[in-house]
N, C-alpha and C positions, 0 to 999 in steps of 0.2 A: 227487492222491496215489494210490498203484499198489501192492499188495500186490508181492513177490519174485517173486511169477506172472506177472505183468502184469494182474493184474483188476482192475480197480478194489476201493478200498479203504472206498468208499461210495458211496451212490445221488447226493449233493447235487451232484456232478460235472455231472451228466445237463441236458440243456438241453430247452425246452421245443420239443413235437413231433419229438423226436429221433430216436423211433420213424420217424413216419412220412414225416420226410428222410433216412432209411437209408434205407425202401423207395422214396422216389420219385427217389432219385438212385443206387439200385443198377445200372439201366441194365438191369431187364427191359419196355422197352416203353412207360416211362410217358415218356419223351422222345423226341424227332424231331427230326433233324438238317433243315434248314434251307438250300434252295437260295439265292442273291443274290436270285431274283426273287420267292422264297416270304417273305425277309424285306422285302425293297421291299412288297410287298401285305402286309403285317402277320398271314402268317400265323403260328398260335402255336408255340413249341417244345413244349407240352404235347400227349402223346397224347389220344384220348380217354379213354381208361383212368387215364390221368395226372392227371386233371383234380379227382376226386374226393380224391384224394392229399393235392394241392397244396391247393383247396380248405381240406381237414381243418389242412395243418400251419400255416395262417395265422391258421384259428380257434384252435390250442391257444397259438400264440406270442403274438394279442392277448391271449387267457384270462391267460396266463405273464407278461404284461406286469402285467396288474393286480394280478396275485398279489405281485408285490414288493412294492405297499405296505401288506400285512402288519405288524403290530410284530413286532420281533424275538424276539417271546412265539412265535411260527410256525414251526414246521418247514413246509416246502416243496416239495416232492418235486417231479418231470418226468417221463415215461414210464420209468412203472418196469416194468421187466420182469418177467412173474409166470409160473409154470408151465414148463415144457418145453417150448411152442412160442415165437410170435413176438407172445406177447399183450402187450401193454402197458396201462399206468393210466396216463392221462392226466394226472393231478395228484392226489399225494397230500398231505393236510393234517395236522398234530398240532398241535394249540392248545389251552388254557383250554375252546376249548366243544366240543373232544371231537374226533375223527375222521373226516376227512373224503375218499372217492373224489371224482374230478371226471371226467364224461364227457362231456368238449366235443364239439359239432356249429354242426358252424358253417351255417345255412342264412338266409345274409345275404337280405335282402330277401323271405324267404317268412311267409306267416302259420300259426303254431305255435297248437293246440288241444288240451288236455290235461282230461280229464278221467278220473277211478280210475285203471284199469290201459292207459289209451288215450293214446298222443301222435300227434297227427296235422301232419304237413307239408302245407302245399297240398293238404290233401284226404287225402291216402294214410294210411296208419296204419304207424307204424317201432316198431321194439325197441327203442328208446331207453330207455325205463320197464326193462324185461325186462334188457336187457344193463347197464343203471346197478346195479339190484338183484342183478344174480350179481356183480358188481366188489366191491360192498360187504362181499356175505355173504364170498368169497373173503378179502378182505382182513382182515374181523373171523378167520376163521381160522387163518391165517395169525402175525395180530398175537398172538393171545391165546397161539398155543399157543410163539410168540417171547419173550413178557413173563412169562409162568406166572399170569396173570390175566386176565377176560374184557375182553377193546373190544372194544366196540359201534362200529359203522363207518355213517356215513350217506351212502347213494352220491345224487351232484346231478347232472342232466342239468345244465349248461348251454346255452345255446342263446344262440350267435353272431348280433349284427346282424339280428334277425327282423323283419320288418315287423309284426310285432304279436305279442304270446302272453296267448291266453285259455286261462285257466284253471275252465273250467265248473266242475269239483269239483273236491276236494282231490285228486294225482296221492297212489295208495297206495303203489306200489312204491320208491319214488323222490322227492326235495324237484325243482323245476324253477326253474330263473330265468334269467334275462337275463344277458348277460356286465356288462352295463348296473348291473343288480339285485345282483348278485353280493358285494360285499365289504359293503354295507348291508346284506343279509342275513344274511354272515357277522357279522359287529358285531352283531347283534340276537339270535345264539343264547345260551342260557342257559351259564355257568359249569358245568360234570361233569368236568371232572380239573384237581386239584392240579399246583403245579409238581413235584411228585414224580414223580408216573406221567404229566403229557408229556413228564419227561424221559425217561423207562422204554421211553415209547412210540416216543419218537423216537428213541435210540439203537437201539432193533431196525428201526425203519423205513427206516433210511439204510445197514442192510446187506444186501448182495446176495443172502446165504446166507438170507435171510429170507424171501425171494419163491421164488428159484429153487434148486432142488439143486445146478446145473451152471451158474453167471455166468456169462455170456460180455464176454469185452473190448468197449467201444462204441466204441475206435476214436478218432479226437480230434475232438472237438465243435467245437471253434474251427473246423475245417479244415471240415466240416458245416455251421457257420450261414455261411462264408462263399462257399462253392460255392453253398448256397441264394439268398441274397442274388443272386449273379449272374443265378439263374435267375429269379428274383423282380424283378428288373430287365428282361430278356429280356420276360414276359409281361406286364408294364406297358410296354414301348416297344411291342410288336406291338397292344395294344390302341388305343393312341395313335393308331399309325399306317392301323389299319383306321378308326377315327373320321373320321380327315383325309381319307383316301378317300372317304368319304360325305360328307364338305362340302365334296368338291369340293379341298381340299388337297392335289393329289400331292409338292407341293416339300416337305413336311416328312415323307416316307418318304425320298426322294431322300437329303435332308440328312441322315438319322439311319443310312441303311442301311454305311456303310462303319465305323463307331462300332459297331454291332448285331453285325456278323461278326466285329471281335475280342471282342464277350463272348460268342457262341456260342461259337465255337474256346474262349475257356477252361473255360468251364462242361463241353463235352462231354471234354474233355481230364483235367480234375478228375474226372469222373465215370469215365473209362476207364481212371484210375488206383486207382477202389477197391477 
């Protein structure tokens, strides 16, 4: 549904990682076209630069996946747009146990270390803490001065597919959990708002004019998860077929490569048109 402008007429439209399949199917760099014999060796259509992107939008659409099973007690939100640039919220929640930012990172198969104001990846130390905690306060802002009463906002790192997450101390800035942990966590928060004010909260939450001064149209999401999908097919056939290379398989690149360049040609065609 479309206001007489073309804006959308609410956030619930918005699909999960929406955000970031605009940027990575804008066609600044994060894709490579693809010679016959670069897709015969399974090289990938992802740039480097692309990679983290792509990455990010798989973690927020598994995230987006669990979040449907929500009771319909939930508002649900998907990269909402906030501010005057190109920031997005990864998932916003209104329910019975209050309000909730979501900052998905997907860092499949790595070991996550959290302790106070520290989350560490494989060793490094990210802003994950730091950047969950400005989404939140942002957001209680934002909501409160939308509603004409205070919410309180609690921002959640979650953390995609990790190969393990130790939690030395309690994280301060931030709650952390698992995409795994995630809705059992959510089920275990305490009751803080009546069905009055999640409705309160959610009717301002699902409007654009609430986040941003200037909405901007997001374009059609359908036409978005399915250009994604192509590409997300793409980078599962290339990896398939570099595997087959190394066990000595050439015949199933062979067999898959003339299949592979019509879903290149469409994916980049789809992309050339946005």
């Amino acid at each position: 549904m479309t206001t007489a402008g073309g804006r959308p007429a609410h956030l619930g439209e918005r699909v999960p990682a929406q955000a970031l399949m605009e940027e990575l199917l804008a066609g600044f760099g994060h894709l490579r076209p693809r010679t016959p014999l670069q897709r015969l060796f399974g090289a990938s259509p992802l740039s480097p630069e692309g990679v983290p992107w792509y990455r990010g939008a798989l973690g927020e659409i598994a995230v987006g996946r669990l979040l449907e099973r929500l009771g319909p007690e939930w508002l649900v939100l998907h990269a909402v747009p906030v501010g005057t640039g190109a920031s997005d919220i990864d998932h916003v929640l209104v329910g019975p146990a209050g309000v909730f930012t979501l900052n998905t990172k997907n860092h499949e198969g790595q070991p996550v270390w959290v302790a106070g104001r520290t989350l560490m990846v494989g060793g490094r130390k990210t802003r994950h803490l730091y950047n969950s905690a400005h989404e939140s306060a942002r957001a209680s802002k934002l909501l409160t001065g939308a509603v004409g009463f205070p919410v309180e906002v609690t921002g959640v790192v979650v953390v995609v597919g990790p190969k393990s997450l130790t939690i030395k101390a309690r994280p301060e800035q931030a709650a952390v959990v698992t995409d795994a942990q995630l809705l059992r966590w959510l089920h275990r928060c305490p009751v803080v708002l009546d069905q009055q004010k999640v409705a309160r909260v959610a009717a301002a939450a699902v409007r654009p004019g609430t986040w941003q001064r200037r909405p901007v149209h997001p374009g059609d999401p359908a036409a978005l998860q399915r250009t994604f999908a192509g590409l997300h097919q793409l980078v599962n056939q290339a990896r398939r077929r570099r595997a087959a290379w190394v066990l000595g398989v050439p015949a199933a690149g062979l067999m898959m490569i003339a299949n592979g360049a019509g879903i290149d040609a469409a994916v980049f065609q789809a992309v050339a048109g946005r």
